[in-house]
N, C-alpha and C positions, 0 to 999 in steps of 0.2 A: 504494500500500500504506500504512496506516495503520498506524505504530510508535505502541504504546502507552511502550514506555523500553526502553533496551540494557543491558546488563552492558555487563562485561569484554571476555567471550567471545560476549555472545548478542545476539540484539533478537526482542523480542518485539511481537509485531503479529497485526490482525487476519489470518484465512486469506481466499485469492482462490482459486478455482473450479481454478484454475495449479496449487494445489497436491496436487492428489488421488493423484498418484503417490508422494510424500512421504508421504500419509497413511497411502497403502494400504501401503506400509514396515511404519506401527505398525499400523494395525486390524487388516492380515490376518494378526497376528502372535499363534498362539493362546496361548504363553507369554507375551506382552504382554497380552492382552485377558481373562486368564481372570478375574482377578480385576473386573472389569469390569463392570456391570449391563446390560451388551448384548451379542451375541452374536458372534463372532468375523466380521470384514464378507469380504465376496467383492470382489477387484479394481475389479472393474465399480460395485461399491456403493459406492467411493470416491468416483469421479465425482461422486456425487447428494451423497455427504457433506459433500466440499470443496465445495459449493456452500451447502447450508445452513451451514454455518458461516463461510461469508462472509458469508451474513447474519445470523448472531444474534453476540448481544454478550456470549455467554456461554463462547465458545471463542477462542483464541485460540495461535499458530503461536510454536515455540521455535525459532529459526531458527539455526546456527550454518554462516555462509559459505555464505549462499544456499542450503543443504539447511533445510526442515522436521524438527527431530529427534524434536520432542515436539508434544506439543498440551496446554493446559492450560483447565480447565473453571472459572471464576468466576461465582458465581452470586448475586443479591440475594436472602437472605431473608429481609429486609423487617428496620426496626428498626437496622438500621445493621450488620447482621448478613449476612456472604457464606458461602458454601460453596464449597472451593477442592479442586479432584481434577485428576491429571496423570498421563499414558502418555507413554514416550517409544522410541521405538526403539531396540529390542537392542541394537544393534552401538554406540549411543553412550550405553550406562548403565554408570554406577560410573567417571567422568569429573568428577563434581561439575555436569554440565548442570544436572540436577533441582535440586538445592539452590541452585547460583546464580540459576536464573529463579524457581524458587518464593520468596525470598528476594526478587529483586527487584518480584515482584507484590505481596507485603508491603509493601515500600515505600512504593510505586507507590498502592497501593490506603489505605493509610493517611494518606500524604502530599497526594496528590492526588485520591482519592475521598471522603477522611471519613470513611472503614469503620472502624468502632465495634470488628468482629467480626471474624477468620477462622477457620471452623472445617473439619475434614475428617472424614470418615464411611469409616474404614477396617475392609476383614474384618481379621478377629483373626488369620487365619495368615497375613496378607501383613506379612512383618518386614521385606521390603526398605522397602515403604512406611512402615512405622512407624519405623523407624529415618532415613528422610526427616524426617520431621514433626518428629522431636525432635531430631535434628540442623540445624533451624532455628528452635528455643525452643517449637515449640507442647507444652504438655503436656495428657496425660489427661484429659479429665474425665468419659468414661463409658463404660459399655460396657453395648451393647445386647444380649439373649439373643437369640439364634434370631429374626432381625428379616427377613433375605431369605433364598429359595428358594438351595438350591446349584445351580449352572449343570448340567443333565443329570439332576437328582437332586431333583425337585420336593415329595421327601419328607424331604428334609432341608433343616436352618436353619442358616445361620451365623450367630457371632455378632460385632458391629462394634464399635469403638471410635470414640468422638471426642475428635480432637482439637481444641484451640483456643487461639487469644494473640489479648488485648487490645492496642487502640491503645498503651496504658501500658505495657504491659508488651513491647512490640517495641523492641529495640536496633538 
């Protein structure tokens, strides 16, 4: 298993094929995924997911004590510029996991990647998430009107916010 850096409480690493039952925890969790740009996954679809995200370098496993609690999404877009989105399972949110590993991917991605950027691309009615973001220094810098489909509802648009903190501006 390939640890990218631990907290306190966590280590974060890439995901192994191992961990699709961890996963299928959060994807088949429809008050976890709704806000989500994919569709609520079936057990079985776990399987195939924990395997693509073993191999891409763009997801990566919150692990606290051997459980999978989260999965966090880092992405290069381009410019020194990442895109950072995070699900974690129910039963272990409002514990401080999120803000400690997103927190440490900041770090982590500043310190040891040279990322310029981290920004997030939040719907406007998820305040748990926005209240993440800013309870980790990212603030404001835009909001998108009616930028994607609502899930069920292909005739309505939500609309997003981004966030973001520079290299300089992280403590």
């Amino acid at each position: 298993m390939t640890e990218l850096f631990s907290t306190d409480r966590l280590i974060v690493r890439k995901f192994t094929p191992a961990d699709y039952d961890d996963l299928a925890d959060i994807l088949t969790d429809v008050e976890v995924t709704y806000f989500e740009p994919y569709d609520t996954f079936t057990r079985e679809a776990c399987i195939q997911e924990a395997i693509n995200f073993s191999n891409s370098d763009e997801f990566y496993a919150v692990v606290l004590e051997g459980k999978v609690i989260g999965k966090i999404y880092f992405s290069d877009k381009g410019y020194g510029s990442y895109e950072i989105g995070y699900t974690f399972n129910k039963e272990y949110q409002g514990n401080g996991y999120a803000s400690e590993s997103i927190k440490g991917m900041m770090k982590y991605a500043f310190s040891t990647l040279g990322v310029r950027r981290i920004f997030a691309e939040i719907d406007t009615r998820n305040s748990k998430s926005i209240r993440l973001v800013e309870r980790v220094g990212m603030r404001k810098e835009a909001e998108h009107k009616e930028l994607f489909p609502r899930k069920g509802e292909n005739d309505v648009y939500n609309d997003f916010f981004v966030y973001a903190i520079l290299k300089k501006e992280f403590k």
